[in-house]
C-alpha positions in Angstrom: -57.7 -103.3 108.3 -56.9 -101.4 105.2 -53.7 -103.9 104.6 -56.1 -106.4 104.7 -58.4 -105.0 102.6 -55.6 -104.2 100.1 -54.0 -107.2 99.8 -57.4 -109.0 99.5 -57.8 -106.8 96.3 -54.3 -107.9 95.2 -55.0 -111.3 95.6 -58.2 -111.5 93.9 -57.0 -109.3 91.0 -54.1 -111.5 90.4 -56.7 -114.5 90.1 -58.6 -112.9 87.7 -55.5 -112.0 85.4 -54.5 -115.5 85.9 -57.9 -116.9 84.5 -57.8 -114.3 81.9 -54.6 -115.9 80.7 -55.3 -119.4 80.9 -58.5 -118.5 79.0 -56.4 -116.6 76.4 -53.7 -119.6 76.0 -56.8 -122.4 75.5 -58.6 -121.0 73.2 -55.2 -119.7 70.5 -53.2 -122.7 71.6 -54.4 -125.0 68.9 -57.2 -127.4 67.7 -56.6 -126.7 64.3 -56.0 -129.9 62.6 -54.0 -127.8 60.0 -51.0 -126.6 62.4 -47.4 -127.2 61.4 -47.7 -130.3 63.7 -49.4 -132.0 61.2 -49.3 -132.1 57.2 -51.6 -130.0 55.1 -52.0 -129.5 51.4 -53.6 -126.4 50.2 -56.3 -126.7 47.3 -58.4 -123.4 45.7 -62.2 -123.4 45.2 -63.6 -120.3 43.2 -67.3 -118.5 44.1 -68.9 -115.7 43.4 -69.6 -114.2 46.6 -68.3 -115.7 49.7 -69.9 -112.3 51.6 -69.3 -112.8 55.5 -66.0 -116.1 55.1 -62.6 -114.8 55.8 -59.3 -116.6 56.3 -59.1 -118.3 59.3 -62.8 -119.7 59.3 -63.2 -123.5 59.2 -63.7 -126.1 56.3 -66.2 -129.2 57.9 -66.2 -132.5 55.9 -69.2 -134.6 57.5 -69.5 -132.0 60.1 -65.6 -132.4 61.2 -63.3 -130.0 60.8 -60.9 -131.2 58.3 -58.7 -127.7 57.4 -58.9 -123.8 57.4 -59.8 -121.1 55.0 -56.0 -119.6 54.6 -56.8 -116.9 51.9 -58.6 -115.1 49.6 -57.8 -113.0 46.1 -59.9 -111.6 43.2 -59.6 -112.9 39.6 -59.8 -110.7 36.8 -63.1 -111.8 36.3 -63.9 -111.0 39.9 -64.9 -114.0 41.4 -63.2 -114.9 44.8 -60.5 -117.0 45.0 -60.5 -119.2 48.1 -57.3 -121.0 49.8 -58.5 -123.9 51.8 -55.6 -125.7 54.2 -56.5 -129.8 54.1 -55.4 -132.2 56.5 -53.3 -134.4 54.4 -55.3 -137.1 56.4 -58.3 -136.2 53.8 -57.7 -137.5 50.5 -60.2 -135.5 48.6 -61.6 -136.9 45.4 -61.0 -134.4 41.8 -64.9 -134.2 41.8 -65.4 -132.6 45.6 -67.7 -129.7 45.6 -67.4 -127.0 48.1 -70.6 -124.7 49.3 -70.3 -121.9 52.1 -72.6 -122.3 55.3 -74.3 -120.2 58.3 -74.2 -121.6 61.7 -77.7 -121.1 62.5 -79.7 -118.0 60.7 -76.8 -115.0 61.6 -74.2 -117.5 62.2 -70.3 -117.2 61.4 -69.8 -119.5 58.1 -67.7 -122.0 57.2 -66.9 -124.0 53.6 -68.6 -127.1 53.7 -67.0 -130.0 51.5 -69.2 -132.8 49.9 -66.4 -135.9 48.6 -67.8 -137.4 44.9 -66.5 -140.5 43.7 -63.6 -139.8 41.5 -60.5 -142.2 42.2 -58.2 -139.5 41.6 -57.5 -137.2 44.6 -57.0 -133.3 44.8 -53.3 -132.9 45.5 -51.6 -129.5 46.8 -52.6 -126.4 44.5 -55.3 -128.7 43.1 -58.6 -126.8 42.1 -62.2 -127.7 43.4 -64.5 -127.1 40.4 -67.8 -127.4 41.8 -68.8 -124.4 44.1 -72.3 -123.3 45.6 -71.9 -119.6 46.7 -72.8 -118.0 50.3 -76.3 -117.2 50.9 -76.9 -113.9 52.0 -79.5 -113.8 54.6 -80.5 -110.2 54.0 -81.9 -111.1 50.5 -83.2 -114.1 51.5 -85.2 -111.7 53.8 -86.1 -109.5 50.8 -87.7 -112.0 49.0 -89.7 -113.7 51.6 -90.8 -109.7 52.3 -91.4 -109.2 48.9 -93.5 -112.6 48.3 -95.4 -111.9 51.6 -96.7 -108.4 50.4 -97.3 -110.3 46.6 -99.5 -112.8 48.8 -100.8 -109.6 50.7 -102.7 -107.7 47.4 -103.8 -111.1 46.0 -105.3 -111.7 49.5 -107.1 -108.8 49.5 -108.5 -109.0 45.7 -109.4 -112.2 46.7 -112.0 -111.0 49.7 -113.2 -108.2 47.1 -113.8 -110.4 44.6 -115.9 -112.9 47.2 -117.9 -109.2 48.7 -118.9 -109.0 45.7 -120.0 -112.4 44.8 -121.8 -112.4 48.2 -123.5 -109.1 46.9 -125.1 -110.7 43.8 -126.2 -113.8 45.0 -127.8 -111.6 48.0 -129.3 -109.2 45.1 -130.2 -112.5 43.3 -132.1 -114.2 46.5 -133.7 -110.5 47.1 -135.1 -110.7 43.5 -136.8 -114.0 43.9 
């Protein structure tokens, strides 16, 4: 009985390894349009503050996944350099702007690309000029925070102002 038992505990563990490595092997095995299967270009887009993006996140065209984010740097200035990898399928106009994204409201993020309508294309090492930088949700908090307590004191000014309005006019009808 304990054989049994035993090599029913072998069996399923083995299973279970086995999914774990088919599961391991689909999801790093590819789907990058970028890979050394296909041809890429690299262009550079400079922010200032791409807070949350590291290499290895997407760049979406349309909502497609057209490349990779393959590096970062500081200038001397310090504004963040980013290396995106382009399908060289995507001829990207000198005028494309780049902006950084959330998926959803705490999201990963991902550089989104927006084509213009220059004739001339981007070619390897070529520079995106036109940048939007990352939102950061936690300030975007703040300030809604900080508006709502603004909205808050007038609110309650506001009621004092009409108690006291409602006071004199009740004085006022008293007196008559």
């Amino acid at each position: 009985m304990m054989v049994v038992s035993e090599k029913r505990t072998m069996i399923i563990g083995g299973g279970v390894v086995s999914v774990f490595v088919l599961l391991f092997a689909l999801l790093s095995g590819g789907g990058d349009p970028t890979s050394t299967k296909m041809g890429s270009y690299t262009v550079q887009a400079v922010f200032n503050r791409i807070d949350g993006l590291y290499p290895g996140d997407e760049v979406r065209l349309g909502g497609v996944r057209i490349g990779t984010v393959t590096g970062d740097a500081l200038t001397k200035n310090f504004q963040a350099v980013l290396s995106l990898t382009i399908d060289d399928r995507v001829k990207l106009p000198n005028d494309t702007s780049a902006a950084i994204h959330t998926d959803g409201l705490f999201g990963s993020k991902y550089v989104v690309l927006e084509p213009g309508g220059d004739e001339e294309y981007l070619a390897e090492g070529g520079r995106i000029m036109f940048t939007q930088d990352a939102l950061i949700v936690s300030e975007l908090l703040e300030m809604i925070i900080a508006q709502g307590k603004r909205r808050t004191k007038e609110f309650a000014t506001f009621k004092t102002q009409i108690k006291q309005a409602q006071e004199i006019l009740a004085r006022q009808k008293g007196g008559e």
